[in-house]
C-alpha positions in Angstrom: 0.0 0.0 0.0 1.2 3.5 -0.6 2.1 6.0 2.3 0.3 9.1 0.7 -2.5 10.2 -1.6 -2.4 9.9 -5.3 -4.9 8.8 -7.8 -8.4 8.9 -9.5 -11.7 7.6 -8.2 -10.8 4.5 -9.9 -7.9 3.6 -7.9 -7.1 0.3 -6.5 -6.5 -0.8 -2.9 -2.1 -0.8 -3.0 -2.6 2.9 -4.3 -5.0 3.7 -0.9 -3.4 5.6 1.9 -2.9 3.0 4.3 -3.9 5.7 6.8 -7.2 5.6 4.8 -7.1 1.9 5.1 -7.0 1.3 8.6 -9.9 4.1 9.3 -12.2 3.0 7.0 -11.2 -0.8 8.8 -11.7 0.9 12.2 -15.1 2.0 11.2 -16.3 -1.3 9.8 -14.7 -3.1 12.9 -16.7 -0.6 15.5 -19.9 -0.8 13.9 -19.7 -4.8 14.2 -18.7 -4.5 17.8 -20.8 -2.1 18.7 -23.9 -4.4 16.9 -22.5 -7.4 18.7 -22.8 -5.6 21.9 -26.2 -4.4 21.2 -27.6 -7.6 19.8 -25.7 -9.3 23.1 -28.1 -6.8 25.3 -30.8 -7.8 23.6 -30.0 -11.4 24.0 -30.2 -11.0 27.7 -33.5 -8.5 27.9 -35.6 -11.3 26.4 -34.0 -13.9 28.6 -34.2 -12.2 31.4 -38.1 -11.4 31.5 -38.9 -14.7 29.2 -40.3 -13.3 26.4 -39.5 -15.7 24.0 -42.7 -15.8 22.6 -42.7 -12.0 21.9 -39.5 -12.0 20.3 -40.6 -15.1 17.9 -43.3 -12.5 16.9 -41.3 -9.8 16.2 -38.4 -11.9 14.7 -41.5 -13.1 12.0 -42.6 -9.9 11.5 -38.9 -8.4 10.6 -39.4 -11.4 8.0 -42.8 -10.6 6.6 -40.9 -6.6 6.1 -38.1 -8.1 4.5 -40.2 -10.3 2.6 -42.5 -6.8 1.3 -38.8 -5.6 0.8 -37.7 -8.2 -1.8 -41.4 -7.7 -3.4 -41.0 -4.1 -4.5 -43.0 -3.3 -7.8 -39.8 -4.1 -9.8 -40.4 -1.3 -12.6 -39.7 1.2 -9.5 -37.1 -0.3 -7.8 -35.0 -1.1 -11.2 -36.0 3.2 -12.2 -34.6 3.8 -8.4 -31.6 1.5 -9.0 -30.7 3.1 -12.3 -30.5 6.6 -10.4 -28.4 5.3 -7.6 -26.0 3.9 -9.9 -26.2 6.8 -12.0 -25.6 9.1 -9.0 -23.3 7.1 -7.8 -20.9 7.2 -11.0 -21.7 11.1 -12.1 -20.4 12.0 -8.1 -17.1 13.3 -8.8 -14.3 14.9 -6.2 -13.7 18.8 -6.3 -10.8 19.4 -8.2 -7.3 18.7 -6.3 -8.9 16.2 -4.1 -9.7 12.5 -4.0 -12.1 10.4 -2.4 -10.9 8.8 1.3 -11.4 4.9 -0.5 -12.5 4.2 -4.5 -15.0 1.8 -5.0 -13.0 -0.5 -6.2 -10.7 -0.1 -3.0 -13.9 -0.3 -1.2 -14.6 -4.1 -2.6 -11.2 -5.3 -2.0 -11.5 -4.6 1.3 -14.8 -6.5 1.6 -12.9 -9.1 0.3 -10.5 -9.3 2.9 -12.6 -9.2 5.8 -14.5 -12.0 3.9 -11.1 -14.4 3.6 -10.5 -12.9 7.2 -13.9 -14.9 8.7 -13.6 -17.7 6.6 -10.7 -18.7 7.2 -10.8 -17.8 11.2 -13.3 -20.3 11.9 -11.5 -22.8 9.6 -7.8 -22.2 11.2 -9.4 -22.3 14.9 -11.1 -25.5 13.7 -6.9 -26.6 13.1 -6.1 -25.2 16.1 -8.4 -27.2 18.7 -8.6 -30.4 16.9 -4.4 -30.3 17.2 -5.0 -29.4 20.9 -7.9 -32.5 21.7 -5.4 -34.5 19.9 -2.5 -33.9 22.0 -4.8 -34.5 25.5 -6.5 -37.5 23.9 -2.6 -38.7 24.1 -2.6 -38.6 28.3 -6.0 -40.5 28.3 -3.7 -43.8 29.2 -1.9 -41.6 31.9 -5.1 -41.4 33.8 -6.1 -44.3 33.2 -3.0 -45.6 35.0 -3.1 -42.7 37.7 -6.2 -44.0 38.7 -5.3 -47.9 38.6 -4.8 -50.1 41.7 -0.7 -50.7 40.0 -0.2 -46.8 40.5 -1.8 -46.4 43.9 0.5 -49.8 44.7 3.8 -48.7 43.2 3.4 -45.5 44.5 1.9 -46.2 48.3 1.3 -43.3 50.3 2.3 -45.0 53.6 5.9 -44.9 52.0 8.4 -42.4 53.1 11.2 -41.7 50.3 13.8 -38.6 49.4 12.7 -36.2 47.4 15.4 -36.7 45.1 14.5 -40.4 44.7 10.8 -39.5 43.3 10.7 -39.4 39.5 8.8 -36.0 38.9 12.0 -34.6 40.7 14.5 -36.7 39.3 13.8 -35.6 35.9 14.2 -31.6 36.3 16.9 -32.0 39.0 20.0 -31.5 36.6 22.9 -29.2 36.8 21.6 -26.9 34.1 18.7 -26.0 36.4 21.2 -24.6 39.5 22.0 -21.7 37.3 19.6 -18.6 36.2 20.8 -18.6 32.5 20.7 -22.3 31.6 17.4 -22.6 33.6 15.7 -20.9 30.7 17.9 -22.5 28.0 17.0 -26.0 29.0 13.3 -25.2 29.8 13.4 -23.8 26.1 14.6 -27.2 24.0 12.0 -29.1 26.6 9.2 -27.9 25.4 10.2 -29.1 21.8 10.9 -32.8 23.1 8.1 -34.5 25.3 7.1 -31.2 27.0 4.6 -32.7 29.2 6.3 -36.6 30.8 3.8 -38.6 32.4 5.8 -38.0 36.0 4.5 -34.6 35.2 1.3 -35.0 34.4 1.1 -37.6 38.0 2.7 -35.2 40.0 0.4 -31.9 39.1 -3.0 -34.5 39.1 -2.1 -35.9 42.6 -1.7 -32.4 44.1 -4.8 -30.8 42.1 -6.7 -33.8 43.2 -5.4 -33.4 47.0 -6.0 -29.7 47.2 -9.3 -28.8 45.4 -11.0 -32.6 45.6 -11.2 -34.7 49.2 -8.2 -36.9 48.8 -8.3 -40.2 47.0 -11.6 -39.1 45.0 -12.1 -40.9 41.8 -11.9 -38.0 39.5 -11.3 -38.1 36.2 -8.3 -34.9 35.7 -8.2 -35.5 31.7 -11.3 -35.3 31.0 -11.6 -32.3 33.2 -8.5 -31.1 31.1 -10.1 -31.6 27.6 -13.3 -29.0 29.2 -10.8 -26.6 30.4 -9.7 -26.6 27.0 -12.7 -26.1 25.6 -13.1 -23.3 27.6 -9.8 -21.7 26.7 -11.0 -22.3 23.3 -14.0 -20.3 23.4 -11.9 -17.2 24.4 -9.4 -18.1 21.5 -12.2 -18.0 19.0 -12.9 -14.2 19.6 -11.7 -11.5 18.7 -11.4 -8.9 21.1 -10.9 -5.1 20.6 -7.2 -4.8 21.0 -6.8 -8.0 18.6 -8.8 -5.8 16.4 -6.6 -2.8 17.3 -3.4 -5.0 16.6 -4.7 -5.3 13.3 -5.3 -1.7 12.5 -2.0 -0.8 13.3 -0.4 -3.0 10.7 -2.7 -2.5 8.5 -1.8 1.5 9.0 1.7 0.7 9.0 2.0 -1.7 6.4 4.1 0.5 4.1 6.1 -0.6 1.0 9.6 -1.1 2.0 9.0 -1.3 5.3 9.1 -5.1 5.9 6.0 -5.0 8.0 4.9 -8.6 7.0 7.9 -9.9 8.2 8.1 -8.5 11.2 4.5 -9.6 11.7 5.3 -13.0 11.1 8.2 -13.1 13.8 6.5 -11.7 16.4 4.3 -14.9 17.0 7.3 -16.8 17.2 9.1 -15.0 20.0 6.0 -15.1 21.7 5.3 -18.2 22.0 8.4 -19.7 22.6 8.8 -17.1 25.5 5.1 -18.6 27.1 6.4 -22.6 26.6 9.5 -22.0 28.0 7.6 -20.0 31.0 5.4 -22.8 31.4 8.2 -25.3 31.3 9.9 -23.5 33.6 6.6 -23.5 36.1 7.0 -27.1 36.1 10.8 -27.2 36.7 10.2 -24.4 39.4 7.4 -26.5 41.5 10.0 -29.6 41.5 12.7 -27.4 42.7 10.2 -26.1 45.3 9.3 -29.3 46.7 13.6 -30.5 47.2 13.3 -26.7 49.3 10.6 -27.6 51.4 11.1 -30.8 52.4 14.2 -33.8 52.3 11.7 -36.3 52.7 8.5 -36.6 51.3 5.2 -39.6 51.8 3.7 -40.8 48.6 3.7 -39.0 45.2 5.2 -35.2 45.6 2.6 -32.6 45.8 3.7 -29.7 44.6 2.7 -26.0 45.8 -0.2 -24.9 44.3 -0.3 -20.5 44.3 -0.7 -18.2 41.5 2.8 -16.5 41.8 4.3 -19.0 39.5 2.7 -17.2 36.6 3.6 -13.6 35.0 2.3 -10.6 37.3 0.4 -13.4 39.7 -1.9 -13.8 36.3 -3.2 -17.0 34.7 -4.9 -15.5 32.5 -2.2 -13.3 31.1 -0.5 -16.4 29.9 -3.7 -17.4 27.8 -3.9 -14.0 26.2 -0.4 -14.2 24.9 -1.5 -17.2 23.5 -4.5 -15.6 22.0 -3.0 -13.1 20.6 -0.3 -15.1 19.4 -2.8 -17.4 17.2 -4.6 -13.9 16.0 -1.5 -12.8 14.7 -0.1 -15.7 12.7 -3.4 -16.4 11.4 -3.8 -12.7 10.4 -1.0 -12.8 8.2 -1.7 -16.3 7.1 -4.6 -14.8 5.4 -3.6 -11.9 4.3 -0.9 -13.4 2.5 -3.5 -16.1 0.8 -6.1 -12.9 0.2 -3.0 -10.9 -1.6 -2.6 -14.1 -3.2 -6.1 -14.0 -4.8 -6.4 -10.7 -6.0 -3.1 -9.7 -7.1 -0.9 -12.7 -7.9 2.2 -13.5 -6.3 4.2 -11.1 -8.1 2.6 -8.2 -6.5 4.6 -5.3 -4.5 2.6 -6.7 -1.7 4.9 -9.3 -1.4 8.3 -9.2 -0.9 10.8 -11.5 -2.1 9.9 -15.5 -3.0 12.6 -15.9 -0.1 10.8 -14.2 2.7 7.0 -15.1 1.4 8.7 -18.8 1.7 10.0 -18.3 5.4 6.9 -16.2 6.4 5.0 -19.6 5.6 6.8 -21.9 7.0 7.0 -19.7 10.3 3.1 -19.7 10.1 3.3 -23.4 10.1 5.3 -23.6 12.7 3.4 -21.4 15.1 0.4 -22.5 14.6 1.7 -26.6 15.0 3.4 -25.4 18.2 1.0 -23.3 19.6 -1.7 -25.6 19.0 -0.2 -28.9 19.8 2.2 -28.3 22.8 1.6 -24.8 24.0 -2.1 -24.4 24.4 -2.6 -27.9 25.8 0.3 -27.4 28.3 -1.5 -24.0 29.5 -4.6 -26.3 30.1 -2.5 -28.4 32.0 -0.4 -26.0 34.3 -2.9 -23.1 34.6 -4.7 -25.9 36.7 -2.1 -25.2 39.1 -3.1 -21.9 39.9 -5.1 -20.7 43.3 -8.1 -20.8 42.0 -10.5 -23.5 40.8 -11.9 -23.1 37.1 -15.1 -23.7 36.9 -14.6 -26.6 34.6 -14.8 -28.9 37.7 -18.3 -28.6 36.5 -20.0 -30.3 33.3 -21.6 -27.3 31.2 -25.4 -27.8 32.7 -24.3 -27.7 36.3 -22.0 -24.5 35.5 -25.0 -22.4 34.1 -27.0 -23.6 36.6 -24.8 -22.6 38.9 -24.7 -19.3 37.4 -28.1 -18.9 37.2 -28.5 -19.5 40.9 -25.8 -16.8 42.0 -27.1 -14.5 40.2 -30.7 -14.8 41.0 -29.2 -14.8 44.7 -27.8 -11.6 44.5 -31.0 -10.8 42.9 -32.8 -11.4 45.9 -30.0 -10.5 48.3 -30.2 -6.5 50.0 -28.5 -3.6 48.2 -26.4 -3.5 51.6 -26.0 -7.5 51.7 -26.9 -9.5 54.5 -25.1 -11.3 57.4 -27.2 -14.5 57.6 -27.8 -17.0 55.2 -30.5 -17.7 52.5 -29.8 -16.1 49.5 -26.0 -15.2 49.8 -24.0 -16.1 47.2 -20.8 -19.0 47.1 -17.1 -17.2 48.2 -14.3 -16.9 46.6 -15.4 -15.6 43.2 -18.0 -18.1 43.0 -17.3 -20.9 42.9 -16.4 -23.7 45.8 -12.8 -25.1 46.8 -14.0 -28.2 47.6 -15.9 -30.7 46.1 -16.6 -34.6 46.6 -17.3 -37.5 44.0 -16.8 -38.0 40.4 -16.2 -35.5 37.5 
């Protein structure tokens, strides 16, 4: 795209502004959010007073208008289309001046935003069926964990060193004693086995011990594979500083300026920064445990607290991730969507040399990212101080939901110290619960 003006009414989209670009992006972009929001508030009116019924009604009579709509005596709406288009092509700029975006400009860009929700839903399909894969993968682990070998191998009656147990065995190296191979070694693990089942024991036996009554019969990967489901749903989105992400390389996304590459390096040192932090949780909690105690009974539990993560956040970890996966898959398309309506030879691309790394970086992202990264959140973010509300099948969470909220309903403005219709602590949502998952 050019950096200034220039051209007729006729101009194409690389001969835009790109600071006419992004605008006319960020106008689109906050009408659709601000319809989302409105058609969301909507949403919960009718639920909330039940008028399903109503809204039926009105949703048929929108039809029956649209329906009168598409009817139109056709010799008037063709005479009215004639003069629209007519308008439309005699409207000319004063002389000097330009309009903001061409027509023609105007349908590439519809284009785009078309190839951009297309291919969203089909490269978050790629991205969760990679991650169901990789958890399908510890279904024997469990299996295992929750077999009477496991519980005999590994009796809690015995006493052992800490040193001697296998979860701490396996990050107990030199490399780990020293600050800058810490990192270096947590960065190549994640790239060979990243999550061992000594791992995947060790965190289950403590979750299991500090959230559940101990020796419950719970099932941790399937509770796993809903967590990620969950993280998926936030991954789907798109939230307004994704969106504002975008509008700044689509604003500077200048010729010369090697913003496509840039773009596509960006995901890489981001998520290789969150595995190794989250390998480096793991390595951290098995150095914890040889800190705390010589000696330990049964399988290691290791500390559960939120301070293992970046600024005491869960959460923050996920949105890397999010916007990690926006990112690659932003220029994934825009790359196939410059692809379709210019050819490869145009001066949106830069050499056959970078287009071809720029791919195979996408590639890799999204493989690593989707495969070992997000499933290893799912994993260690369970290791946080807080329980997710996963614990719960989808049913008993929005009932659950329903509840507290009709209980602060019914609760005073000033709340109450006695019982009735308080709602659960601690965000919500209990710290303790008995029985199967």
């Amino acid at each position: 795209m050019g950096g200034g003006g220039g051209g007729g009414n006729s101009r194409e989209l690389d001969q835009t502004p790109t600071w006419a670009v992004a605008s006319v992006c960020g106008v689109i972009v906050l009408i659709s959010i601000l319809l989302e929001k409105g058609l969301h508030h909507v949403g919960e009116f009718f639920s909330h007073r039940k008028k399903k019924k109503k809204k039926k009604k009105k949703a048929a009579a929108a039809a029956d208008h649209l329906g009168g709509v598409v009817d139109w005596p056709p010799p008037y709406y063709a005479h009215n289309a004639r003069m629209l288009a007519e308008a439309s092509m005699a409207t000319k700029c004063p002389e000097g001046k330009v309009p903001l975006i061409s027509i023609n400009a105007l349908h590439q860009l519809h284009i785009f935003i078309f190839f951009l929700a297309v291919f969203h839903v089909s490269y978050s399909a790629i991205t969760m069926a990679l991650g169901r894969a990789k958890i399908r993968a510890w279904k024997e682990w469990e299996k295992e964990a929750a077999g009477q070998d496991y519980e005999f191998s590994h009796d809690p009656t015995r006493f052992r060193f800490t040193h001697e147990t296998s979860f701490v065995r396996q990050h107990m190296n030199v490399l780990n004693k020293f600050p800058a191979s810490f990192y270096i070694s947590n960065f190549f693990r994640q790239f060979f086995r990243s999550v061992r089942q000594a791992d995947y024991c060790a965190l289950r036996h403590s979750f299991v011990n500090v959230h559940l009554a101990p020796g419950s019969k719970f099932d941790f990967q399937k509770y796993i594979k809903r967590s990620l489901e969950d993280d998926f749903k936030v991954i789907v989105g798109i939230s307004p500083p994704l969106w504002a992400s975008a509008l700044i390389f689509l604003f500077l996304n200048v010729n010369g300026w090697h913003t496509m590459l840039w773009i596509s390096i960006m995901p890489v040192v981001i998520i290789l920064s969150v595995g190794t932090k989250l390998q480096g949780i793991i390595c951290r909690m098995a150095i914890d445990i040889t800190e705390r105690h010589a000696v330990i009974q049964g399988i290691p539990m290791v500390q559960v607290s939120d301070s293992y993560f970046w600024f005491a956040r869960p959460t923050f970890v996920l949105f890397l991730i999010h916007f990690t996966l926006f990112q690659n898959g932003f220029q994934i398309i825009y790359f196939l969507w410059i692809l379709y309506e210019y050819g490869m030879d145009s001066c949106f691309n830069d050499s056959e040399e970078f287009v071809f790394a720029r791919l195979c970086l996408g590639v890799v992202v999204q493989v690593l990212c989707s495969y070992v990264t997000l499933p290893l959140y799912a994993l260690v973010s369970q290791m946080g101080s807080t329980m997710k509300q996963s614990i719960f099948d989808e049913q008993t969470s929005k009932a659950l939901k329903n509840w507290r909220a009709g209980a602060k309903k019914k609760a005073p403005t000033g709340g109450s110290k006695h019982g009735g219709g308080g709602s659960p602590t601690a965000g919500g949502s209990p710290t303790k619960a008995d029985g199967d998952a």
